[in-house]
VEXNU-240687 format. One record per residue (C-alpha): residue number from 1; residue in three letters; z, x, y. Coordinates in steps of 0.02 Angstrom, whole numbers. Each point is the difference from the previous one (the first is absolute). Example, Ala and Ser with C-alpha at 12.3 -4.5 7.8 and 13.67 -1.06 7.14 Angstrom:
<atoms>
+-------+-------+--------+--------+--------+
! margu ! marti !     c3 !     c1 !     c2 !
+-------+-------+--------+--------+--------+
!     1 !   Ala !    390 !    615 !   -225 !
!     2 !   Ser !    -33 !     69 !    172 !
+-------+-------+--------+--------+--------+
</atoms>
This chain:
<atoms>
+-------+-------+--------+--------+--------+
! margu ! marti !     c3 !     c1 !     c2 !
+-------+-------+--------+--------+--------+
!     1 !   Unk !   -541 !   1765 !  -4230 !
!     2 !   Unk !    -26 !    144 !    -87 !
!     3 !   Unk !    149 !    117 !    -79 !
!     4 !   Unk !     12 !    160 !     -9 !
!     5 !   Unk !     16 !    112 !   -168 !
!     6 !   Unk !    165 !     24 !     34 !
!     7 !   Unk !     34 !   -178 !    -13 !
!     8 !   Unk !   -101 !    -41 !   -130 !
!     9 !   Unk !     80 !    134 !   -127 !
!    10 !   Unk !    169 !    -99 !     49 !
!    11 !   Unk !    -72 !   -162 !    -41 !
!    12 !   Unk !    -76 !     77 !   -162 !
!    13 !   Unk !    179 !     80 !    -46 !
!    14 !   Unk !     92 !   -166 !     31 !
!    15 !   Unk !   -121 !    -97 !    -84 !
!    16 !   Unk !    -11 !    104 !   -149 !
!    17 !   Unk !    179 !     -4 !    -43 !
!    18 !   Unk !    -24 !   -194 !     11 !
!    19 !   Unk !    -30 !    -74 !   -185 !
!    20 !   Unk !    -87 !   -156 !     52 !
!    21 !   Unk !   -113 !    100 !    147 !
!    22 !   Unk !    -45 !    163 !   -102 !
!    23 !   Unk !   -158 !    -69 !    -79 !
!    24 !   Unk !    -49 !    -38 !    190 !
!    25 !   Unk !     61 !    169 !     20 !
!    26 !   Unk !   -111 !     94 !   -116 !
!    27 !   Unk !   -151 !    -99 !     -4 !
!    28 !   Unk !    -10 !    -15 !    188 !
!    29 !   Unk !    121 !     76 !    103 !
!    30 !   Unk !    -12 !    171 !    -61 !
!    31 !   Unk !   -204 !     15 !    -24 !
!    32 !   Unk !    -16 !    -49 !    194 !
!    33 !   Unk !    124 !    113 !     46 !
!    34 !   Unk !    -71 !    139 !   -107 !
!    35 !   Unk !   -177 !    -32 !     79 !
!    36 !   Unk !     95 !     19 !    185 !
!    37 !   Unk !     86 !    166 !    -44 !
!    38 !   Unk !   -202 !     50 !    -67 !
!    39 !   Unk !    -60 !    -27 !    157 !
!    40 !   Unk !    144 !     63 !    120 !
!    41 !   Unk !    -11 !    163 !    -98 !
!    42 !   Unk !   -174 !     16 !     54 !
!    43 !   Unk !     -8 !    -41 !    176 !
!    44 !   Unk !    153 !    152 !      4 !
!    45 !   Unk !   -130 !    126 !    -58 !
!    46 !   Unk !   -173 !    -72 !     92 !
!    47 !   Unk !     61 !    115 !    164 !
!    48 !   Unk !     89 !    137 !   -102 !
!    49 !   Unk !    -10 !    162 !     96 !
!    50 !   Unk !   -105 !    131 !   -108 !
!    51 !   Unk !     13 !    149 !     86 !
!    52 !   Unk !    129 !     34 !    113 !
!    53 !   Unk !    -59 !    168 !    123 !
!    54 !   Unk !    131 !    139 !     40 !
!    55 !   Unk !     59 !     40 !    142 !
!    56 !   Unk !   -101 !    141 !     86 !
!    57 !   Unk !    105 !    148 !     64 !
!    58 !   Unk !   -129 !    145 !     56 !
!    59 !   Unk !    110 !     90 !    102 !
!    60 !   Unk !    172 !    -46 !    -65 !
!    61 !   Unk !    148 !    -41 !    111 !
!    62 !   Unk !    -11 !    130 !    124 !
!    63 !   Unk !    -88 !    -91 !    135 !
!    64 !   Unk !    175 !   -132 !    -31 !
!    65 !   Unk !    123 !    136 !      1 !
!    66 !   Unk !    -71 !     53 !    171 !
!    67 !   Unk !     10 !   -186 !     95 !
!    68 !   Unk !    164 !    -26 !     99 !
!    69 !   Unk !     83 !   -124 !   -113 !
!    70 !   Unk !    120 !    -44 !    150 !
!    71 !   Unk !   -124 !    -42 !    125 !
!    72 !   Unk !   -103 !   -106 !   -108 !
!    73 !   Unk !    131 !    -95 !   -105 !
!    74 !   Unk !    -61 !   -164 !     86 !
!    75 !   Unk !   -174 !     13 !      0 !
!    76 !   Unk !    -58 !   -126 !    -88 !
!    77 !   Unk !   -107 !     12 !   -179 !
!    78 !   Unk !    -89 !   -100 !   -115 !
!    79 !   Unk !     86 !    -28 !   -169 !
!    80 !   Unk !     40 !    -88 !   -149 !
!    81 !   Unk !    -25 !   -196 !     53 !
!    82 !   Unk !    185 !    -83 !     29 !
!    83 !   Unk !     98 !    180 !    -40 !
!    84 !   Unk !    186 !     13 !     15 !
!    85 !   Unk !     40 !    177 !    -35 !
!    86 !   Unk !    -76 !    176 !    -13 !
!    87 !   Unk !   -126 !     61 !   -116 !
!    88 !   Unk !     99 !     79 !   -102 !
!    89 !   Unk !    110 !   -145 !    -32 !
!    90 !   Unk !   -156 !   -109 !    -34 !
!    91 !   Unk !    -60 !    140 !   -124 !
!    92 !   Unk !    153 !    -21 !    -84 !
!    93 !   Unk !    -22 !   -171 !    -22 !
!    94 !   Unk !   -169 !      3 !    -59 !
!    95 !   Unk !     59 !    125 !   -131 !
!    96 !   Unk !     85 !   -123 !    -78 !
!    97 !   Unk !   -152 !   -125 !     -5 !
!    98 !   Unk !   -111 !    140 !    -72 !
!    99 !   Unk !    114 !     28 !   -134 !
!   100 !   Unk !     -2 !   -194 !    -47 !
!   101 !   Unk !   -195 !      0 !     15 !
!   102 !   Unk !     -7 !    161 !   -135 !
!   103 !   Unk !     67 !   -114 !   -120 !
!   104 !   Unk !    -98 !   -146 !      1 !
!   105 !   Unk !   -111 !     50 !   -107 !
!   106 !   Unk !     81 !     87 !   -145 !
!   107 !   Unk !    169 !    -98 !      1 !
!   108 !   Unk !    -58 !   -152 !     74 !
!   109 !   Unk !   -171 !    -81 !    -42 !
!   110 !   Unk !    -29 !    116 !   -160 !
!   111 !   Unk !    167 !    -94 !   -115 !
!   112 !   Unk !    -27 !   -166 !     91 !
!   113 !   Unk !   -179 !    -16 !    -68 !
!   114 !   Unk !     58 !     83 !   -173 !
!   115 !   Unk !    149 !   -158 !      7 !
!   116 !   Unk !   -132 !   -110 !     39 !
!   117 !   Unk !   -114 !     40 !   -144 !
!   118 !   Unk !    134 !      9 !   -122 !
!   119 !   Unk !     23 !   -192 !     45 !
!   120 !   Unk !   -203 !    -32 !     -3 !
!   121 !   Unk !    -14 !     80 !   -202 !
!   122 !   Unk !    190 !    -76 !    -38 !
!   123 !   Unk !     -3 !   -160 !     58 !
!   124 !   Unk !    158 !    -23 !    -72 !
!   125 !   Unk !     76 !    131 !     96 !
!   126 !   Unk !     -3 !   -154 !    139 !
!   127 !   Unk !    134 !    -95 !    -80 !
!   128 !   Unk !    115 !    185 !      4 !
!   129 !   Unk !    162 !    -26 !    114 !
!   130 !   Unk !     25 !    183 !     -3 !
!   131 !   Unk !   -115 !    101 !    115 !
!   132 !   Unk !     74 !    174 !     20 !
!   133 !   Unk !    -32 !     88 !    181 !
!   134 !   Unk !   -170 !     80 !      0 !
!   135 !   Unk !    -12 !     49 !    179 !
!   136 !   Unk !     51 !    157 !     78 !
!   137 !   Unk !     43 !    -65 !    172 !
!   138 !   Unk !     52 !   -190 !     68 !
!   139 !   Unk !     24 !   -108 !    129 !
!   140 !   Unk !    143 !    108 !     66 !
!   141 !   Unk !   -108 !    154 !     18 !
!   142 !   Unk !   -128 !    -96 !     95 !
!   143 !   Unk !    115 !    -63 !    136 !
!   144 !   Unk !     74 !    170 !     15 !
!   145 !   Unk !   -144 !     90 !     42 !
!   146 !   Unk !    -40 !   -168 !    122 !
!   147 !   Unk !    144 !      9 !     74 !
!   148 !   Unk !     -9 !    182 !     55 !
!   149 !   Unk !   -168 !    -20 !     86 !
!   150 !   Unk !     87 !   -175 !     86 !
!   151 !   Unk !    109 !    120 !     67 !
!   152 !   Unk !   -127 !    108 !     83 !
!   153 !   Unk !   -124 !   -135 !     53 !
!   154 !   Unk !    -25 !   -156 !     77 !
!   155 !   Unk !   -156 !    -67 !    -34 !
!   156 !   Unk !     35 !   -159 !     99 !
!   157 !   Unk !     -8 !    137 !    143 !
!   158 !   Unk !   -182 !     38 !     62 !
!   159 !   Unk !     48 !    153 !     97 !
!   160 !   Unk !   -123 !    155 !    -53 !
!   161 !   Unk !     74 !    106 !    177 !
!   162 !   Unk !    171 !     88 !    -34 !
!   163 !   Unk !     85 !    145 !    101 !
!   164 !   Unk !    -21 !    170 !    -74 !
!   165 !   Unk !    176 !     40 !     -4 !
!   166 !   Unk !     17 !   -164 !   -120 !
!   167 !   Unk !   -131 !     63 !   -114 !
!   168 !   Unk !     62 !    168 !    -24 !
!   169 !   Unk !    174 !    106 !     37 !
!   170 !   Unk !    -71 !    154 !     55 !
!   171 !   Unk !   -165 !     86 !    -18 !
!   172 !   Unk !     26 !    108 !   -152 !
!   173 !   Unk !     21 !   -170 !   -103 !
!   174 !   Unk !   -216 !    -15 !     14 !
!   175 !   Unk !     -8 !    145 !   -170 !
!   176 !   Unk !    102 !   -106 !   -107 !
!   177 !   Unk !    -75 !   -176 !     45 !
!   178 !   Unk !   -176 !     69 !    -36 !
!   179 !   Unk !     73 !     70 !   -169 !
!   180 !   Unk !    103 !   -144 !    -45 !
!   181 !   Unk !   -169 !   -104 !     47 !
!   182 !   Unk !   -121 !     75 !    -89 !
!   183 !   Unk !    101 !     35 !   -152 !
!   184 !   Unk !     37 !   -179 !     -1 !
!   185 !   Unk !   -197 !    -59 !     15 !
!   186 !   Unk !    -40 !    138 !   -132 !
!   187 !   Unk !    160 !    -63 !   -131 !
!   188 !   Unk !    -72 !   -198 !     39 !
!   189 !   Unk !   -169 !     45 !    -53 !
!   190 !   Unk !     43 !     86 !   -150 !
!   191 !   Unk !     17 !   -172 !    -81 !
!   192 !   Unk !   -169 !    -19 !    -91 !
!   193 !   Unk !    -57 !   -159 !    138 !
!   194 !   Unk !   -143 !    -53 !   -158 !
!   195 !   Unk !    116 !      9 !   -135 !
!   196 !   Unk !    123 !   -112 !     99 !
!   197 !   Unk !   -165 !   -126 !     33 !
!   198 !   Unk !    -45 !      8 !   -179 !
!   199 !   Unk !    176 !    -69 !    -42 !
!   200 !   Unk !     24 !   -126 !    127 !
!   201 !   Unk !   -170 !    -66 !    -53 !
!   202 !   Unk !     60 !     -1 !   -189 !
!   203 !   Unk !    149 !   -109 !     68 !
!   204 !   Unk !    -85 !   -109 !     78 !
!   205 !   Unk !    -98 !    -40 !   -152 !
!   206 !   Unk !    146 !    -12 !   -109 !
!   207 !   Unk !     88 !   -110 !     98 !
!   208 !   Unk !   -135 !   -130 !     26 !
!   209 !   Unk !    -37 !     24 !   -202 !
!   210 !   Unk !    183 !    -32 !    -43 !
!   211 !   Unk !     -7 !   -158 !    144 !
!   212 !   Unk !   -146 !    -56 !   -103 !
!   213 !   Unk !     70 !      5 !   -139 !
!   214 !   Unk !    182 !    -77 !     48 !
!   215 !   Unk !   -116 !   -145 !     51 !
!   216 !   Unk !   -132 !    -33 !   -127 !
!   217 !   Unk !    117 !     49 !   -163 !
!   218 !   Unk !    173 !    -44 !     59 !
!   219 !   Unk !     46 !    -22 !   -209 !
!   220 !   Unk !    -31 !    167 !    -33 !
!   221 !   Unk !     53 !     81 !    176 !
!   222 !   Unk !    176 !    -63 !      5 !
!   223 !   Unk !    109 !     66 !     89 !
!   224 !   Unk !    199 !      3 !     63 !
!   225 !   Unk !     74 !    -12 !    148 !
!   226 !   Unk !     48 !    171 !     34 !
!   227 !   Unk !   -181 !     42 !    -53 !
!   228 !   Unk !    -79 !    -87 !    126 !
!   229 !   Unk !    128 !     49 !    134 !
!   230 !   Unk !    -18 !    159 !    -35 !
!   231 !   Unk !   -189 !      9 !      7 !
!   232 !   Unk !     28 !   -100 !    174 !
!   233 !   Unk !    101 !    150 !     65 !
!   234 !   Unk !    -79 !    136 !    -64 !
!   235 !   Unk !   -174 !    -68 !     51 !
!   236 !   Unk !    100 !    -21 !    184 !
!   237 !   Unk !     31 !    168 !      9 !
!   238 !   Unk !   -144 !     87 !    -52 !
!   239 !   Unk !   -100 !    -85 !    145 !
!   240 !   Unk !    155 !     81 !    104 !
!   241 !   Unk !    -20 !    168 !    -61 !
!   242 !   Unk !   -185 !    -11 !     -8 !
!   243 !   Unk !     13 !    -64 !    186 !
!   244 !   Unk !    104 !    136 !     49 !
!   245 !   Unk !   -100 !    139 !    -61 !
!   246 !   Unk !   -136 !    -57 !    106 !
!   247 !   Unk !    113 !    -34 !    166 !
!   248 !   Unk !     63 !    173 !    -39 !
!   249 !   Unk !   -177 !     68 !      4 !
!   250 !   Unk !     -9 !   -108 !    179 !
!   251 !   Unk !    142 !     94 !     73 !
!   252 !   Unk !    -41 !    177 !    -45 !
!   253 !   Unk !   -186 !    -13 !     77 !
!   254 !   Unk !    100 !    -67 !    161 !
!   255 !   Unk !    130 !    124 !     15 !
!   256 !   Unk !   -149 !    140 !    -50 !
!   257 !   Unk !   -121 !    -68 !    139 !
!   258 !   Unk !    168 !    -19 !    139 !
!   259 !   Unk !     56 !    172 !    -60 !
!   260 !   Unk !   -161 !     71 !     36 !
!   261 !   Unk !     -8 !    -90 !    177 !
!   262 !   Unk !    170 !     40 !     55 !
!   263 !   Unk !    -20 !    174 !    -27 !
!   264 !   Unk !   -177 !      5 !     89 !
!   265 !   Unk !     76 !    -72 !    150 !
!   266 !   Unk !    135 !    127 !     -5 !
!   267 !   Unk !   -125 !    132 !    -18 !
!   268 !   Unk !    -81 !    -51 !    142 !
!   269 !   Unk !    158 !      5 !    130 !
+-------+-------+--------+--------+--------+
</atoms>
């Protein structure tokens, strides 16, 4: 059966801290795992989104400020797959996400892979126990931003048809969705989508050269216990962060293309 990453950076931890099982640790343990995180990484970024289109407005709202919001509250709409709440509620979610996804580049990827080449010219940097915190944003931040689109969405929920009146409180609410939309697509694709490539590419390579290494010259790449832990979790959660900035990408060419169609079929009422 095979485990997941998750598990396998708990093993790794566990084993590390274990006197007799860290040479297992480092010479096997950690250069398969590092090879796994390699290729999770990747398969995050094969269906990135690269260009994200805006939502079209030609005419602005005014064709929505003349429908009679009470008499077509329940017709029914196609939106965001498995939605729970408005639009502007999801928007406010996906704020949130966008704002993690900004930083995965500069404050994320960029120190891990200057940590990990520190340890790749210092060898004896492995055997350190003190590894100060070189990451802007954690675990915590992550489940935050997770949790508010949990809150919005169900994906477990297939449902793509939802009730006007669910969607949206009242027809002058269309101006700021399309702002808030757009501005978010726009503020998502500032983030310089090669540059981020470039370094995901350059982590991939140093991890697999440091799991090389760990296994073919375990004298000279020795390393602690907190070491190695610490290189299990932090290579843990750059695949998370590196996975959410592409899911993030995912959900704001949905809620672009279902903002589009919902207004269309409210245009045409």
């Amino acid at each position: 059966m095979q485990i997941s990453l998750e598990q396998q950076a708990s093993v790794l931890s566990m084993e590390a801290f274990n006197l007799r099982a860290s040479l297992t640790a480092l010479t096997k343990v950690f250069p398969a795992y590092a090879r796994g995180i390699s290729d999770t990484i990747q398969s995050y970024l094969a269906n990135d989104q690269q260009t994200i289109p805006l939502v079209r407005v030609k005419i602005k709202t005014k064709i929505a400020h003349n429908i009679d919001y009470s008499a077509h509250r329940k017709t029914v709409i196609y939106g965001p797959q498995g939605l729970k709440v408005t639009y502007l509620e999801y928007l406010e979610a996906i704020e949130a996400s966008v704002d993690i996804a900004k930083h995965v580049h500069d404050n994320q990827l960029v120190p891990f892979n200057g940590w990990v080449t520190k340890l790749l010219g210092s060898p004896e940097e492995l055997s350190s126990i003190n590894h100060k915190d070189i990451l802007k944003l954690d675990e915590s931040d992550l489940e935050k931003a997770k949790g508010k689109l949990e809150k919005c969405v169900n994906r477990a929920n297939s449902q793509t048809n939802h009730e006007y009146g669910k969607l949206v409180k009242q027809n002058a609410e269309w101006d700021l969705i399309f702002e808030k939309t757009n501005s978010l697509i726009v503020s998502y694709q500032a983030v310089d989508r090669k540059k981020l490539l470039d370094e995901v590419e350059l982590l991939n390579e140093q991890l697999l050269r440091l799991a090389d290494r760990i296994q073919e010259d375990p004298d000279t790449y020795k390393a602690s216990g907190v070491t190695i832990s610490e290189l299990a979790k932090r290579c843990l959660l750059m695949a998370r962060f590196v996975e959410f900035y592409s899911i993030t990408g995912f959900l704001l060419t949905e809620l672009s293309s279902t903002v589009q169609q919902s207004f269309d079929a409210i245009a045409r009422l």
